[in-house]
N, C-alpha and C positions, 0 to 999 in steps of 0.2 A: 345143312347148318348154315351155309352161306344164302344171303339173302335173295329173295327169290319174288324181288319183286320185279316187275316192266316195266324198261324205260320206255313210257311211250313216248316220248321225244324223237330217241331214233328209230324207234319200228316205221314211225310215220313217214321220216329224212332219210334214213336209211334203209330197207328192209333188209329183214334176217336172210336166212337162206331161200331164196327164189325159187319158185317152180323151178325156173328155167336152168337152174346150175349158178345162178348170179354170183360173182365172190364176194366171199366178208370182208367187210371192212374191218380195220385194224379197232375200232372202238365195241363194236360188235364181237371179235374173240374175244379181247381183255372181258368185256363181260360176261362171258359164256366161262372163263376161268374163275372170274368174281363170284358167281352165281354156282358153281358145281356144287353140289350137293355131298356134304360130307356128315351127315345126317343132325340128330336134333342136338344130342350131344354125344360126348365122347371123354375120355378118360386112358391117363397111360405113364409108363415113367422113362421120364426122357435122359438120356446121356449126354452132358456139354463138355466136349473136350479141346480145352485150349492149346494150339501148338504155336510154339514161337519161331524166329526164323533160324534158332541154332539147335531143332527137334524138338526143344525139352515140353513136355506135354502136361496138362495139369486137367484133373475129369472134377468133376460135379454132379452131380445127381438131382434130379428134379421130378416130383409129382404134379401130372398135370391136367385141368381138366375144362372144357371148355361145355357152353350151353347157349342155343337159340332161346332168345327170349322174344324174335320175331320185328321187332325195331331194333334189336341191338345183340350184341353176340358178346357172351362175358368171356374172359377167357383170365382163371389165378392156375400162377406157379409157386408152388412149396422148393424151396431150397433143402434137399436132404444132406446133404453134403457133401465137402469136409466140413471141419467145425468150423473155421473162420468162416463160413455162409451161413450156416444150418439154421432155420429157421428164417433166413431173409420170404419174401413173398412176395410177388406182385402181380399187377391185375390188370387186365386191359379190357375196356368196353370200343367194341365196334360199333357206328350205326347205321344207318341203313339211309337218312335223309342225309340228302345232298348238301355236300358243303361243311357237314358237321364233324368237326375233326374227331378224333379219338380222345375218352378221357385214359389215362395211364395215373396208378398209384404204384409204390414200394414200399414195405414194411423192412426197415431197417434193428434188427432186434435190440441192437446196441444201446441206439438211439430211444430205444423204447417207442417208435415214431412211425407213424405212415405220413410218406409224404406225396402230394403232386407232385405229376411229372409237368411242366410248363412245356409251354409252345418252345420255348427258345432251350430249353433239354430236350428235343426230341431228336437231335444229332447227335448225343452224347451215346457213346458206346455202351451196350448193356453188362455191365457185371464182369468186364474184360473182356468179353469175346467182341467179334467182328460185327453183329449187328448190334444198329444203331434202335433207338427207344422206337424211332419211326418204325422200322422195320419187322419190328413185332409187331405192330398191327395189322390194318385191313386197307390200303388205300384205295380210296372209291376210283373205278374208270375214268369220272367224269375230271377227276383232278389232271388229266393230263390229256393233251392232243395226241390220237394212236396213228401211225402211219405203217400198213402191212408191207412189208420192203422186199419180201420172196416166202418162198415156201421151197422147203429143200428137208432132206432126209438128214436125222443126228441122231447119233446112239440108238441107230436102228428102227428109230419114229418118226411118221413123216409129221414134219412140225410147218409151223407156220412161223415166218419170224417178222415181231414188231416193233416198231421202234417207238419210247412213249419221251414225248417232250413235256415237263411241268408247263401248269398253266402260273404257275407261281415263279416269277423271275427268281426269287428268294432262296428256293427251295436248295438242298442239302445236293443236289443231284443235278447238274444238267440236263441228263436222259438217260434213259434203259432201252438195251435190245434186250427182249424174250423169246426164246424159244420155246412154242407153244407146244401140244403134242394134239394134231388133231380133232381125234375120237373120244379123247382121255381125258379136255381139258384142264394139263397138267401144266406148267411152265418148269421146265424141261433144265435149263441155262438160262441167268440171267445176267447179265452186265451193266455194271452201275459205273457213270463218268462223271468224275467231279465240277466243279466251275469253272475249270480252266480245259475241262473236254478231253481231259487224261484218262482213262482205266483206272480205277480205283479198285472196285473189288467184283469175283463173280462167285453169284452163286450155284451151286448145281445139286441136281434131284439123284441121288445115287440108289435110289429102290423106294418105291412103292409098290401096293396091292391091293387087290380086290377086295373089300373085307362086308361082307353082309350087302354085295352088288355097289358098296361107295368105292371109288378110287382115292386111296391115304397114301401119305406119303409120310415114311416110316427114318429114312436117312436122306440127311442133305449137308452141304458143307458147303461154307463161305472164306472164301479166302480173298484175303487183303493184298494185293499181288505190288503196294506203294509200302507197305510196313513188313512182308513177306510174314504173314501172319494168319492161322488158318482156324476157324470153330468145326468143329462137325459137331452135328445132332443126330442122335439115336433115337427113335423114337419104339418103346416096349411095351407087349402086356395093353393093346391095346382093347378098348372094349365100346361098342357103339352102342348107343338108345340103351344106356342101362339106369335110367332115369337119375341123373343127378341132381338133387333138392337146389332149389333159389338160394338157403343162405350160406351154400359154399361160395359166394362169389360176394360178400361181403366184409366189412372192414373188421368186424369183428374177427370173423375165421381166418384172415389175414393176420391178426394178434396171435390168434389162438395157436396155429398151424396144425401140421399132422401127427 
């Protein structure tokens, strides 16, 4: 599902894996996680469980379904609920040309309304939880300088760890360390530092699987470690290449819902 073109840029500047044993460079993994294959499309229903920092926990419910359209990768979520969501929806397109940010919409029922997401909302927090509107998306490699800083064993995977600098002064983020997972490429642990180079939040991979030879990843959880505030995701009932039609991923069905 992830896109699966060649940067010939750095095959040329950098090459991939060397006869020789050569090492990866930090922009060469990030891509090799960009690019895994998690097939054409996919379909599942996701659990958002918000926990605040005195335990008390509030869950959500979500159908979700995502499709390679080959330039761009759709991905709407149905808000099942409780009732104060039910029906919300939104949508995010990935694409595949360099440079090209994400479009993101939200069907607000209330409102009767789909609205864009703007450039300047893409640091606003999704729906309460811990990720931010950026963070549902796809960020391309190319947006950030990678630097491979070790390679050490975590949670029993020998990973690779990178550290990604924005090419954007601007951006929401100073930088991320990832913890890569080899073989798998999975990013394993990730750490987001704000503007002022503090720990803000990390996310971590808490189970994925095999599922028809794709490596998915089924549960993860972000925690806000500056607000002591934590989302997990469930992900259920998952189903690959079970052909999902084009106009599930339109403003219409976004009105309509499930």
């Amino acid at each position: 599902m992830k896109r699966l073109h060649i940067m010939v840029l750095s095959l040329i500047l950098l090459p991939a894996i060397a006869i020789n044993g050569a090492e990866l460079t930090g922009l060469q993994i990030v891509d090799n996680v960009y690019n895994r294959d998690t097939g054409k499309d996919s379909k599942g229903n996701l659990t958002m469980s918000l926990i605040n920092s005195q335990g008390n926990e509030r869950v959500r419910t979500i159908k979700q379904f995502i499709k390679d359209f080959g330039k761009v990768e759709k991905k709407i979520m149905f808000f099942m609920s409780p009732a104060d969501v039910r029906n919300t929806s939104f949508v995010n397109w990935s694409y595949t040309e360099e440079g090209k940010d994400d479009d993101q919409w939200i069907y607000l029922p209330a409102l009767k309304k789909v609205k864009r997401i703007s450039s300047s909302s893409k640091s606003d927090y999704f729906m309460g939880s811990d990720f931010t509107y950026d963070d549902l998306g796809d960020r391309q490699p190319e947006a950030d300088i990678h630097k491979l800083i070790r390679e050490e064993k975590f949670n029993g995977e020998q990973c690779y760890v990178v550290e990604s600098v924005p090419k954007d002064e601007e951006y929401m983020y100073s930088r991320t360390v990832t913890w890569i997972i080899k073989d798998k490429w999975i990013g394993l642990k990730k750490e987001f530092y704000d503007e002022d180079e503090d720990l803000l939040k990390i996310l971590s991979v808490k189970k994925f699987e095999n599922i028809k030879g794709l490596w998915i990843i089924l549960q993860s959880e972000m925690v806000n470690v500056q607000k002591k505030h934590t989302t997990k995701m469930q992900l259920s009932e998952v189903k690959i290449n079970s052909g999902i039609p084009d106009r599930q991923f339109t403003e219409r069905m976004m009105k309509r819902g499930l």
